[in-house]
CHARMM internal coordinates of N, CA and C (Angstrom, degrees):
IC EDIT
DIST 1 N 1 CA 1.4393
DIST 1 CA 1 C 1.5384
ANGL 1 N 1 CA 1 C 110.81
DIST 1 C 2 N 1.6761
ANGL 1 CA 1 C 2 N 131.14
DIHE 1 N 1 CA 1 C 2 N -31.34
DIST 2 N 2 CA 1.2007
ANGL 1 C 2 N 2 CA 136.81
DIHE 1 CA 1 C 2 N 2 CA -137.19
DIST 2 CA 2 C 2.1342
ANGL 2 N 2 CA 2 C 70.00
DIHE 1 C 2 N 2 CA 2 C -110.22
DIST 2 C 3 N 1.0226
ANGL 2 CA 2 C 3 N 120.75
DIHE 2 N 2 CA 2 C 3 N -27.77
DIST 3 N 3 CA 1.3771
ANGL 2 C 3 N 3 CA 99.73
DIHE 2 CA 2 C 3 N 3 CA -163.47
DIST 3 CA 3 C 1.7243
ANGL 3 N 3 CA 3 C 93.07
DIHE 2 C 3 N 3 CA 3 C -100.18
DIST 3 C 4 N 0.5623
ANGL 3 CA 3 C 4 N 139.23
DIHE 3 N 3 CA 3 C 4 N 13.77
DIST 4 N 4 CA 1.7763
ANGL 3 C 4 N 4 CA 145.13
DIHE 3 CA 3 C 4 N 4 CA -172.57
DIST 4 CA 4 C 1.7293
ANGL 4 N 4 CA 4 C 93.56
DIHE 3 C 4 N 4 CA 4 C -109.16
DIST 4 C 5 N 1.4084
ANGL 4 CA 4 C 5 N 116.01
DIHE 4 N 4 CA 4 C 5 N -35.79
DIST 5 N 5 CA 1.5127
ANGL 4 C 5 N 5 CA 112.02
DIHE 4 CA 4 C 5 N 5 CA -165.70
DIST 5 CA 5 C 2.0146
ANGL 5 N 5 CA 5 C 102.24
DIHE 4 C 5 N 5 CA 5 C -78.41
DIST 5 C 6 N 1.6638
ANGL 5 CA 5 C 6 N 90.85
DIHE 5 N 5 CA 5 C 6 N -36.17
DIST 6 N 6 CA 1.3993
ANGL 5 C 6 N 6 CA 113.32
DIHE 5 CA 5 C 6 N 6 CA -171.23
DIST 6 CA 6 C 2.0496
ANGL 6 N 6 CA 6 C 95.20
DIHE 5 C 6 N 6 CA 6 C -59.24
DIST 6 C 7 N 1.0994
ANGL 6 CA 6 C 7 N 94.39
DIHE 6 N 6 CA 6 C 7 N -59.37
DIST 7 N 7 CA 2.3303
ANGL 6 C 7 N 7 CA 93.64
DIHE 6 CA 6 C 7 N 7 CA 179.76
DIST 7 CA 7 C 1.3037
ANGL 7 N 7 CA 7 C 98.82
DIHE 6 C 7 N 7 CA 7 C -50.55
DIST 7 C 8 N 1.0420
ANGL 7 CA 7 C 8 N 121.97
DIHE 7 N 7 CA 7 C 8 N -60.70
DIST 8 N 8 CA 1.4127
ANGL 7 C 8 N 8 CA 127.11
DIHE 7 CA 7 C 8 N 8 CA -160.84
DIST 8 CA 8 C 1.9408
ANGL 8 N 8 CA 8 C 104.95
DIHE 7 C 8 N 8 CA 8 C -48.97
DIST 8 C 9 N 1.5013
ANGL 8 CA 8 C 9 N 103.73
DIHE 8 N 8 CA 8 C 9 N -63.28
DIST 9 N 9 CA 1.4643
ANGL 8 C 9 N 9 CA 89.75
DIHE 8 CA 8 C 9 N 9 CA 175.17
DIST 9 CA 9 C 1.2508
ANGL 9 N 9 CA 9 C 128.69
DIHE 8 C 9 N 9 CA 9 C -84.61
DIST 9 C 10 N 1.3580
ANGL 9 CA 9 C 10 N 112.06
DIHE 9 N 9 CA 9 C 10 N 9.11
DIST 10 N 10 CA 1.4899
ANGL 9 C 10 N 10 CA 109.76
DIHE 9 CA 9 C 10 N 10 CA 154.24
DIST 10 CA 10 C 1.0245
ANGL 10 N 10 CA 10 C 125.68
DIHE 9 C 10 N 10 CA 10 C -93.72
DIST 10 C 11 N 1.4450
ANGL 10 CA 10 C 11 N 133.38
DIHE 10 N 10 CA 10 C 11 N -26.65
DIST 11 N 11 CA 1.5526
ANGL 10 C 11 N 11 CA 137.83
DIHE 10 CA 10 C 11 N 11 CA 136.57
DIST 11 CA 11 C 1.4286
ANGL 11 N 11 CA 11 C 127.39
DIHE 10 C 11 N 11 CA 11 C -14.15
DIST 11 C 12 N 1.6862
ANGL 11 CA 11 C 12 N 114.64
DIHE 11 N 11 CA 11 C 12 N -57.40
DIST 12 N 12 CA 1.1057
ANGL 11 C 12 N 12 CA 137.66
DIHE 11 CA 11 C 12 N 12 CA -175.57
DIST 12 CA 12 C 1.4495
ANGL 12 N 12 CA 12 C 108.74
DIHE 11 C 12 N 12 CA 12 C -78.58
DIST 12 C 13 N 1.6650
ANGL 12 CA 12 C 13 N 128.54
DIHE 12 N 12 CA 12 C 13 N -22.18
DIST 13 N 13 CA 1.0648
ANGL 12 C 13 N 13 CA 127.87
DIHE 12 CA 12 C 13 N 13 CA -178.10
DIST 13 CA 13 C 1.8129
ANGL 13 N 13 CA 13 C 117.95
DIHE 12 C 13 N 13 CA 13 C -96.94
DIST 13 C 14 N 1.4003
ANGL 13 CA 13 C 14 N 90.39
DIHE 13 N 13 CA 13 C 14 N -9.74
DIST 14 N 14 CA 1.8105
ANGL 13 C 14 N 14 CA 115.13
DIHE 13 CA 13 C 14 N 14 CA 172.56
DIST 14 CA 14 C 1.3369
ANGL 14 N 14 CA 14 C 101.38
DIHE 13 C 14 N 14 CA 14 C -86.89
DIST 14 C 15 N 1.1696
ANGL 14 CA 14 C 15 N 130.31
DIHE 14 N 14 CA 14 C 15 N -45.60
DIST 15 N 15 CA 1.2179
ANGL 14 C 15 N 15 CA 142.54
DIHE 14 CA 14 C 15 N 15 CA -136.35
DIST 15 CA 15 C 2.1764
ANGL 15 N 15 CA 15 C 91.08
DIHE 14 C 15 N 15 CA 15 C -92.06
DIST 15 C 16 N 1.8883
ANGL 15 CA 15 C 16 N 93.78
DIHE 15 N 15 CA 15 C 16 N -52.27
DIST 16 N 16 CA 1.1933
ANGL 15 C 16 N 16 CA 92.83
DIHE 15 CA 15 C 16 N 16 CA 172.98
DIST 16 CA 16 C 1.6281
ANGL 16 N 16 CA 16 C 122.40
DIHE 15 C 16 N 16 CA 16 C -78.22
DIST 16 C 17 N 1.1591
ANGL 16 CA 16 C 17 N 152.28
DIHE 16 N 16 CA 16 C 17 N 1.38
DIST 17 N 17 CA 1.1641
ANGL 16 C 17 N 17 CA 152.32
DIHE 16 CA 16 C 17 N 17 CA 103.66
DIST 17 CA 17 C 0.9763
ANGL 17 N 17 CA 17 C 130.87
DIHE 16 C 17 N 17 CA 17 C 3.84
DIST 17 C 18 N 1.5588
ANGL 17 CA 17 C 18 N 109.69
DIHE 17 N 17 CA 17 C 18 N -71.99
DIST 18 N 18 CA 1.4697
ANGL 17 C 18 N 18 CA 141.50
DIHE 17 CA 17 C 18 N 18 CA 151.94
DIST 18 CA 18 C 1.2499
ANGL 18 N 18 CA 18 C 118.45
DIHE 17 C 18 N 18 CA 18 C -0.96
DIST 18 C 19 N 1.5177
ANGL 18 CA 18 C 19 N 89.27
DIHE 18 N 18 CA 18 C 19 N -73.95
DIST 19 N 19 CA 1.7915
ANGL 18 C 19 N 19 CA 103.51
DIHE 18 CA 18 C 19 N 19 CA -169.37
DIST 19 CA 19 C 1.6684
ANGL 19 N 19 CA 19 C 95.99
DIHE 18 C 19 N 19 CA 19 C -115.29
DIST 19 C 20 N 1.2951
ANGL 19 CA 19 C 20 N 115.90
DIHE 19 N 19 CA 19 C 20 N 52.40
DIST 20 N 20 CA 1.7105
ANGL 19 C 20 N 20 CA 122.99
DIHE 19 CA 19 C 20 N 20 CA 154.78
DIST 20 CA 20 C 1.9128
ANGL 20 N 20 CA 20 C 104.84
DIHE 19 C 20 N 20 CA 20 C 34.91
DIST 20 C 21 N 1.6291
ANGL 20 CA 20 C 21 N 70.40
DIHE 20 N 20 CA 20 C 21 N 50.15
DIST 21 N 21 CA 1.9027
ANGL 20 C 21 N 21 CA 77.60
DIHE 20 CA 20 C 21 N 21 CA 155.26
DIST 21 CA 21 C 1.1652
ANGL 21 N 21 CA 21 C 127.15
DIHE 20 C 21 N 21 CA 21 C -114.56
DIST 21 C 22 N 1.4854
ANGL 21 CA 21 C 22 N 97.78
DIHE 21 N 21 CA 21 C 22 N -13.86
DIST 22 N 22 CA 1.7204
ANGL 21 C 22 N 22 CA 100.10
DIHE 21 CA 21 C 22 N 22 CA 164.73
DIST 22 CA 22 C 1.8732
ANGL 22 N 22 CA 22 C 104.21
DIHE 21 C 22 N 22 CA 22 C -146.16
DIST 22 C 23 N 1.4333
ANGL 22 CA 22 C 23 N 91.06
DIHE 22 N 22 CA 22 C 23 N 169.94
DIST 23 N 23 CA 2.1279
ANGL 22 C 23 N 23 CA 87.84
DIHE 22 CA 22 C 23 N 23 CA -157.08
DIST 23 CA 23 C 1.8392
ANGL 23 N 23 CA 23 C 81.06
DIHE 22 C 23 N 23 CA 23 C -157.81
DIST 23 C 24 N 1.6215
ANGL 23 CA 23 C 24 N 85.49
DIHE 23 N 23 CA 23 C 24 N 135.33
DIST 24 N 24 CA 1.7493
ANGL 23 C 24 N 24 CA 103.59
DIHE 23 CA 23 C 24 N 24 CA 171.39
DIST 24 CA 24 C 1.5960
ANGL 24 N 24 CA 24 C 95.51
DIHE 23 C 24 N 24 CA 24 C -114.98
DIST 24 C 25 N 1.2526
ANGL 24 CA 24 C 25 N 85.74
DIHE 24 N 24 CA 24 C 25 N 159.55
DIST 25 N 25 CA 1.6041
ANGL 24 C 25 N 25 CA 118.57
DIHE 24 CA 24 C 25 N 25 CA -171.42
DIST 25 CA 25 C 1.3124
ANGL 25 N 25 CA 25 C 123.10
DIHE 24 C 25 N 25 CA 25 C -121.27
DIST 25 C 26 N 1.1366
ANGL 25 CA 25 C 26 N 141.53
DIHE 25 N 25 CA 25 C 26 N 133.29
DIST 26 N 26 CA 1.6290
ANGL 25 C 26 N 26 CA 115.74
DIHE 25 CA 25 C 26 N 26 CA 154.86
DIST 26 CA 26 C 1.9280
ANGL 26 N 26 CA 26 C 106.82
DIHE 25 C 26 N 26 CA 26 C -127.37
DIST 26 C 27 N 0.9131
ANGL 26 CA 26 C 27 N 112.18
DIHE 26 N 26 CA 26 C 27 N 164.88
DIST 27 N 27 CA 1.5731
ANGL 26 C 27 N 27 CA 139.18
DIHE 26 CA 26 C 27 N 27 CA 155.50
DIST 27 CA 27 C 1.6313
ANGL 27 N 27 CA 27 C 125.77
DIHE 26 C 27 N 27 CA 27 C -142.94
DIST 27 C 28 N 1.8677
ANGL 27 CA 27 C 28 N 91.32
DIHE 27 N 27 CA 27 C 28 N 149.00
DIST 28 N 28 CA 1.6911
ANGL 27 C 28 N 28 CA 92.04
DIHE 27 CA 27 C 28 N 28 CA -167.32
DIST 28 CA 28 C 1.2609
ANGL 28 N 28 CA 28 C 86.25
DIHE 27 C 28 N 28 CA 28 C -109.67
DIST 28 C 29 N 1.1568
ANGL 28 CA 28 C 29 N 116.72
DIHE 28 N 28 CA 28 C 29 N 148.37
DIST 29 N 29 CA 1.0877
ANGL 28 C 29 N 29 CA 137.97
DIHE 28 CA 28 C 29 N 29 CA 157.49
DIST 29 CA 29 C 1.2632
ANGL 29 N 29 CA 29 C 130.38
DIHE 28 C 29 N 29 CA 29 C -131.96
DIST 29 C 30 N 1.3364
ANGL 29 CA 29 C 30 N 98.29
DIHE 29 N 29 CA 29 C 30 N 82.23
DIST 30 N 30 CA 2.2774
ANGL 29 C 30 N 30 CA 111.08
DIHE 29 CA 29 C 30 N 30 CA -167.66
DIST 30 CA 30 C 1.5245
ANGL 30 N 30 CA 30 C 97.17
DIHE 29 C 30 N 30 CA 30 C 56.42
DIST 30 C 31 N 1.6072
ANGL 30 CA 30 C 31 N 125.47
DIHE 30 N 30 CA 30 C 31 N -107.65
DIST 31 N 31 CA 0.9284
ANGL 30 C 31 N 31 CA 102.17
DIHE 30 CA 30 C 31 N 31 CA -137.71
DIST 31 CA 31 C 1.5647
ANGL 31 N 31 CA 31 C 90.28
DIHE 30 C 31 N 31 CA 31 C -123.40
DIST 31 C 32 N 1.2449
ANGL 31 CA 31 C 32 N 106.63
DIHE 31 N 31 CA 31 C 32 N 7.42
DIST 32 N 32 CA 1.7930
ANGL 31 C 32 N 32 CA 111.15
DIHE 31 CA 31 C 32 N 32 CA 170.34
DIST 32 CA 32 C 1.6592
ANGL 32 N 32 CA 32 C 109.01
DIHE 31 C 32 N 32 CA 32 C -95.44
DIST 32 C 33 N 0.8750
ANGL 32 CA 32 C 33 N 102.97
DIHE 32 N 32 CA 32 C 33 N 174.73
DIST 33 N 33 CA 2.0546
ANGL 32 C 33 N 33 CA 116.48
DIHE 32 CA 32 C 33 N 33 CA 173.01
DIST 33 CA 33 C 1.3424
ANGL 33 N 33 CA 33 C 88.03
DIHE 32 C 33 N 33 CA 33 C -163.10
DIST 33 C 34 N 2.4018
ANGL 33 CA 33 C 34 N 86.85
DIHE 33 N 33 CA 33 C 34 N 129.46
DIST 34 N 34 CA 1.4740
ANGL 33 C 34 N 34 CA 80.41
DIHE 33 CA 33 C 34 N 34 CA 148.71
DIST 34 CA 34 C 1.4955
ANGL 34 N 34 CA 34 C 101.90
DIHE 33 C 34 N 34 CA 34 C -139.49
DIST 34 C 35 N 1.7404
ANGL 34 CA 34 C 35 N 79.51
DIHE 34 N 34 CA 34 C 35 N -170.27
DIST 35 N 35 CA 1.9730
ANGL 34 C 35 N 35 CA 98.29
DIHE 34 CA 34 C 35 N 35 CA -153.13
DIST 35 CA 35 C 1.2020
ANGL 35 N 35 CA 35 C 86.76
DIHE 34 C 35 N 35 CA 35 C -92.30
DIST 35 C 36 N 1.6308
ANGL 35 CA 35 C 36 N 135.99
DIHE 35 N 35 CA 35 C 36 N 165.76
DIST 36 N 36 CA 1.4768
ANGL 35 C 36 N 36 CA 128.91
DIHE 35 CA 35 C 36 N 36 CA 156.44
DIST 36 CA 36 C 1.4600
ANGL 36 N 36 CA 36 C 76.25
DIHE 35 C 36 N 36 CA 36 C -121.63
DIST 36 C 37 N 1.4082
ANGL 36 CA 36 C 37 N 134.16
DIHE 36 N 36 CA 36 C 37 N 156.53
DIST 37 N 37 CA 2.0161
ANGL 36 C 37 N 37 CA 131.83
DIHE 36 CA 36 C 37 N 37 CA 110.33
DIST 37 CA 37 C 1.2751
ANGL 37 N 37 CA 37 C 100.92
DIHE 36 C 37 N 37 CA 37 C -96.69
DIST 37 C 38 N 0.8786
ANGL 37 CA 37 C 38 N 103.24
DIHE 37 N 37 CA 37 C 38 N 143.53
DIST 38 N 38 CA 1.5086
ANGL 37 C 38 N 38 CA 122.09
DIHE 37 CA 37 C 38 N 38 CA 175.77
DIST 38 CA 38 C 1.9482
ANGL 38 N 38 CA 38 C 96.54
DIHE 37 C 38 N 38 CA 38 C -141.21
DIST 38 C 39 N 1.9835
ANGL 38 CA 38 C 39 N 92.17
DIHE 38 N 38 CA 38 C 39 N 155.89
DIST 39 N 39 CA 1.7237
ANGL 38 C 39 N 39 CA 108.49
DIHE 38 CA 38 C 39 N 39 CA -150.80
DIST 39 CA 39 C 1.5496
ANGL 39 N 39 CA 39 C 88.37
DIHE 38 C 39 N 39 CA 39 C -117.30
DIST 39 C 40 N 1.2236
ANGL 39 CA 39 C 40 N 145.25
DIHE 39 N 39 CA 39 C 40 N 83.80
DIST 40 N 40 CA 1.5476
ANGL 39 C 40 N 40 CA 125.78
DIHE 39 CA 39 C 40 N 40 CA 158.86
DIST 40 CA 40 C 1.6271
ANGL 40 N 40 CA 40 C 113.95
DIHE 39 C 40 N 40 CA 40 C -46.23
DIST 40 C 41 N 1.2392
ANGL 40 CA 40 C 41 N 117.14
DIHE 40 N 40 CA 40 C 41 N 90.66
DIST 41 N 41 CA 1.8401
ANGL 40 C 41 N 41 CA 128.25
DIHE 40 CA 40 C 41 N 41 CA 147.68
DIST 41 CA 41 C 0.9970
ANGL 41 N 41 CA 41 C 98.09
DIHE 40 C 41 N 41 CA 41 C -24.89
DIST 41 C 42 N 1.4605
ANGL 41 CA 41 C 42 N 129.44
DIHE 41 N 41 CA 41 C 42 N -85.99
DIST 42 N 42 CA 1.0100
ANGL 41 C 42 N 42 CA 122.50
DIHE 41 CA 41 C 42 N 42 CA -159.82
DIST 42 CA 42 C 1.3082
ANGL 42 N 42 CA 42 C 153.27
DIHE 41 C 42 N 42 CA 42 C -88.22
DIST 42 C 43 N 1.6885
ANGL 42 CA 42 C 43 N 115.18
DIHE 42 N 42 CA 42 C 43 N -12.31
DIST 43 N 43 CA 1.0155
ANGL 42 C 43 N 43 CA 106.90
DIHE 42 CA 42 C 43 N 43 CA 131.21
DIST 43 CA 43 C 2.0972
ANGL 43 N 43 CA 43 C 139.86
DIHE 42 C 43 N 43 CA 43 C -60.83
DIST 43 C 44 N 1.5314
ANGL 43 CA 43 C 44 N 97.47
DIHE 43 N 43 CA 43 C 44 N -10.23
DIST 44 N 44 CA 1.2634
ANGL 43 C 44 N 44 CA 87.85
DIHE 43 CA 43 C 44 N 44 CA 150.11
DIST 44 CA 44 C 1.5915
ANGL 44 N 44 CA 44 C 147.85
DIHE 43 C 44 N 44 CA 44 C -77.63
DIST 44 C 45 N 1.6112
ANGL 44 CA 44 C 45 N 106.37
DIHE 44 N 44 CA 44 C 45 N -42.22
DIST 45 N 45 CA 1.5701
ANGL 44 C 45 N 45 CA 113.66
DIHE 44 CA 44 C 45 N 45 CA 153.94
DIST 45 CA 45 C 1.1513
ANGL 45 N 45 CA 45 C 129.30
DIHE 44 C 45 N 45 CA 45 C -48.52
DIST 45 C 46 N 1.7793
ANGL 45 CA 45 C 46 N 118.56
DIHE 45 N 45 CA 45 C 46 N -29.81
DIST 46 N 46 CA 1.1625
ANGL 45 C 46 N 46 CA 109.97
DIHE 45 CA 45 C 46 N 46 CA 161.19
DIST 46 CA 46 C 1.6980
ANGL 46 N 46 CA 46 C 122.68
DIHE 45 C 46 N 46 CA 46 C -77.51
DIST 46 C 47 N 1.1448
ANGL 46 CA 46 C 47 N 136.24
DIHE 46 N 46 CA 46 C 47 N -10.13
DIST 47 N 47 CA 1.2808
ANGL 46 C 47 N 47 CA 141.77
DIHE 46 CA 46 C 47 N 47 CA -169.86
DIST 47 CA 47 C 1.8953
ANGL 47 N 47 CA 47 C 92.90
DIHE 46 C 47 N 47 CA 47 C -94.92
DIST 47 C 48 N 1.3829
ANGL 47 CA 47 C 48 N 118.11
DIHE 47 N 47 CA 47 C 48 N -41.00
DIST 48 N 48 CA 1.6228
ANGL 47 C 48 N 48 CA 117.37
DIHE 47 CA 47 C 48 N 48 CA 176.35
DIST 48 CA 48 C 1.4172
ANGL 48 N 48 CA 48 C 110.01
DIHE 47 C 48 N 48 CA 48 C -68.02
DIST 48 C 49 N 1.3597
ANGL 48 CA 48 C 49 N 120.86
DIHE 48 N 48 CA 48 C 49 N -43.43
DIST 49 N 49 CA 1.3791
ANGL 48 C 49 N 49 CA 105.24
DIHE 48 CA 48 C 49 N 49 CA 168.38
DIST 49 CA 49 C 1.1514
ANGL 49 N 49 CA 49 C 131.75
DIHE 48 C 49 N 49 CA 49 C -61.30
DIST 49 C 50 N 1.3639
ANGL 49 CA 49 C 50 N 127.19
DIHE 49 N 49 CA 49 C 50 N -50.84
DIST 50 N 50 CA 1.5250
ANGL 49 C 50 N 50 CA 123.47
DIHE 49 CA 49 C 50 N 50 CA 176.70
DIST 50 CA 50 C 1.5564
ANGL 50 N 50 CA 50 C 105.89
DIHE 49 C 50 N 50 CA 50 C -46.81
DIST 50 C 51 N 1.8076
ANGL 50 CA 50 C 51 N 110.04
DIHE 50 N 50 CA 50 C 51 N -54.58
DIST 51 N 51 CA 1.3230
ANGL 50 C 51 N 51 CA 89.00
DIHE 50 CA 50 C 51 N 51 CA -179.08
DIST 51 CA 51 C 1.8817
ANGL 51 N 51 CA 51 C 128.77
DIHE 50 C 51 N 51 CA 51 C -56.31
DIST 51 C 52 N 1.1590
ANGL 51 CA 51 C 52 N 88.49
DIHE 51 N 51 CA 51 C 52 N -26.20
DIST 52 N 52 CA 1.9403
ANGL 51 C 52 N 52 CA 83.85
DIHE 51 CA 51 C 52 N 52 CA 169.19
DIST 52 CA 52 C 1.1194
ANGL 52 N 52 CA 52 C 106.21
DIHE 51 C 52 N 52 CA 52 C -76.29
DIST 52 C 53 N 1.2716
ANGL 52 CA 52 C 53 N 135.35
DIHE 52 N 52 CA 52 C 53 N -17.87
DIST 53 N 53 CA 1.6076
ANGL 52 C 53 N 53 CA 112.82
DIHE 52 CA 52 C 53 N 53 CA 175.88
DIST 53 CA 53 C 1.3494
ANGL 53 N 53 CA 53 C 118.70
DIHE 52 C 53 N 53 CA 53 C -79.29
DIST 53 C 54 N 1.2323
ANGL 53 CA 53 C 54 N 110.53
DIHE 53 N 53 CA 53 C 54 N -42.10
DIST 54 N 54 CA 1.5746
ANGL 53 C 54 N 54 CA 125.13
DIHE 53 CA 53 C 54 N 54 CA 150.07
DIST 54 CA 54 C 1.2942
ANGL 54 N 54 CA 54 C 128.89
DIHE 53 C 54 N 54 CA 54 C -6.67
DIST 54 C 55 N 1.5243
ANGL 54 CA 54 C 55 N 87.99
DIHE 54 N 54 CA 54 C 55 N -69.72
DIST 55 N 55 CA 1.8561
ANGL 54 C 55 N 55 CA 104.74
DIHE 54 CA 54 C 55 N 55 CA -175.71
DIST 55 CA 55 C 1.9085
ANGL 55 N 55 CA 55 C 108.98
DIHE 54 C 55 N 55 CA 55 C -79.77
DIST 55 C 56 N 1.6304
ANGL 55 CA 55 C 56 N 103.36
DIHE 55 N 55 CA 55 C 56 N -5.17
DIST 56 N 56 CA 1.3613
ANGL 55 C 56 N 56 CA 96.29
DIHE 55 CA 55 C 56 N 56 CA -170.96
DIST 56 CA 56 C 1.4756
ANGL 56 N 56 CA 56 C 88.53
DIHE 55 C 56 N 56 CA 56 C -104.13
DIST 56 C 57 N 1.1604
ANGL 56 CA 56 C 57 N 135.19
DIHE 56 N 56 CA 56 C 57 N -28.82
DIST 57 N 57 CA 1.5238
ANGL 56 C 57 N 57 CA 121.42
DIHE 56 CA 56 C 57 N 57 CA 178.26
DIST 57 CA 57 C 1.8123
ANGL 57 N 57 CA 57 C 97.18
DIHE 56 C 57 N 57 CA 57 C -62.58
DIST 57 C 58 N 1.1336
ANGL 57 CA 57 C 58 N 128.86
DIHE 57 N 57 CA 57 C 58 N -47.05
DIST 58 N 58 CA 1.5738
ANGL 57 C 58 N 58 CA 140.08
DIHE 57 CA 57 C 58 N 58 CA -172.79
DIST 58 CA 58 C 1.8126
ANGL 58 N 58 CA 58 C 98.21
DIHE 57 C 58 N 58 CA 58 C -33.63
DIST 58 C 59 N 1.8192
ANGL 58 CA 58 C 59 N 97.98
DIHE 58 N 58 CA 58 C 59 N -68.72
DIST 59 N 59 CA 1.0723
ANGL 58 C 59 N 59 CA 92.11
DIHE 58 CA 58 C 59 N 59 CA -161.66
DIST 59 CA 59 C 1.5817
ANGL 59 N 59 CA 59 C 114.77
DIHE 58 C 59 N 59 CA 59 C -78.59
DIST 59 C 60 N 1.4843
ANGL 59 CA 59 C 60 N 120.80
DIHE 59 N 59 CA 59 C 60 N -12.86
DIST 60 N 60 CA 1.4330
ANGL 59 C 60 N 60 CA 118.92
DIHE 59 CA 59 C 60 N 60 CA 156.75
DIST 60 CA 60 C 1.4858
ANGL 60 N 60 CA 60 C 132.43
DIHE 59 C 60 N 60 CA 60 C -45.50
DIST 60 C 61 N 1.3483
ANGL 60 CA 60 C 61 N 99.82
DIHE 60 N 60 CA 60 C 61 N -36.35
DIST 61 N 61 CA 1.9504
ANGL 60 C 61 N 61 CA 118.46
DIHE 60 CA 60 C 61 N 61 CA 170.13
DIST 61 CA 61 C 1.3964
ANGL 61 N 61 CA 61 C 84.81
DIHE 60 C 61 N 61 CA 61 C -44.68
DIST 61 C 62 N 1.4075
ANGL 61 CA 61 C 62 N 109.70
DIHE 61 N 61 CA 61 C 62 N -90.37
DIST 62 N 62 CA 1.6005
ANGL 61 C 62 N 62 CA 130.48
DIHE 61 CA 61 C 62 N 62 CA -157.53
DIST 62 CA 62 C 1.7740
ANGL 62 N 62 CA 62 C 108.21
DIHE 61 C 62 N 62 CA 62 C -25.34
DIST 62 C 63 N 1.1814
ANGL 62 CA 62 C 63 N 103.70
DIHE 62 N 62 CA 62 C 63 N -32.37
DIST 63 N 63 CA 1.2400
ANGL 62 C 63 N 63 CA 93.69
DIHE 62 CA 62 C 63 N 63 CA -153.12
DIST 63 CA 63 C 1.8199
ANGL 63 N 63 CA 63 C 91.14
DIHE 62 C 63 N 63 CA 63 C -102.22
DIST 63 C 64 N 1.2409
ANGL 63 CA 63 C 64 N 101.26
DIHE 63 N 63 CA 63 C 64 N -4.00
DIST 64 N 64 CA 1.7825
ANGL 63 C 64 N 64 CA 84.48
DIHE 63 CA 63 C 64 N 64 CA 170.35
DIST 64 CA 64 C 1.9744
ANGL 64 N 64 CA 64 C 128.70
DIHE 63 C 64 N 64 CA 64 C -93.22
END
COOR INIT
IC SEED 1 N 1 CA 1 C
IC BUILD
């Protein structure tokens, strides 16, 4: 169960990559580096909506 949870959020973290929902960074600075991740919101809300519209045109077919 504990390794099924483990694919799953690494799936979801490939997956979000994927579709530029999240983005790493680096800078040097002499003798430091840093990491940024950073989360695009909004290109995620826009990628969740279509898919709900998606699934709501789907189930509109069905029902005609």
């Amino acid at each position: 169960m504990k390794r099924l949870l483990v694919v799953l959020v690494i799936a979801l973290v490939a997956f979000g990559f994927y579709r530029a929902w999240f983005s790493l960074s680096t800078a040097d600075h002499g003798s430091k580096s840093d990491i940024n991740f950073s989360v695009d919101k909004e290109k995620f809300k826009e990628d969740k909506d279509k898919a709900v519209e998606k699934l709501r045109g789907l189930g509109a077919k069905e029902h005609e």
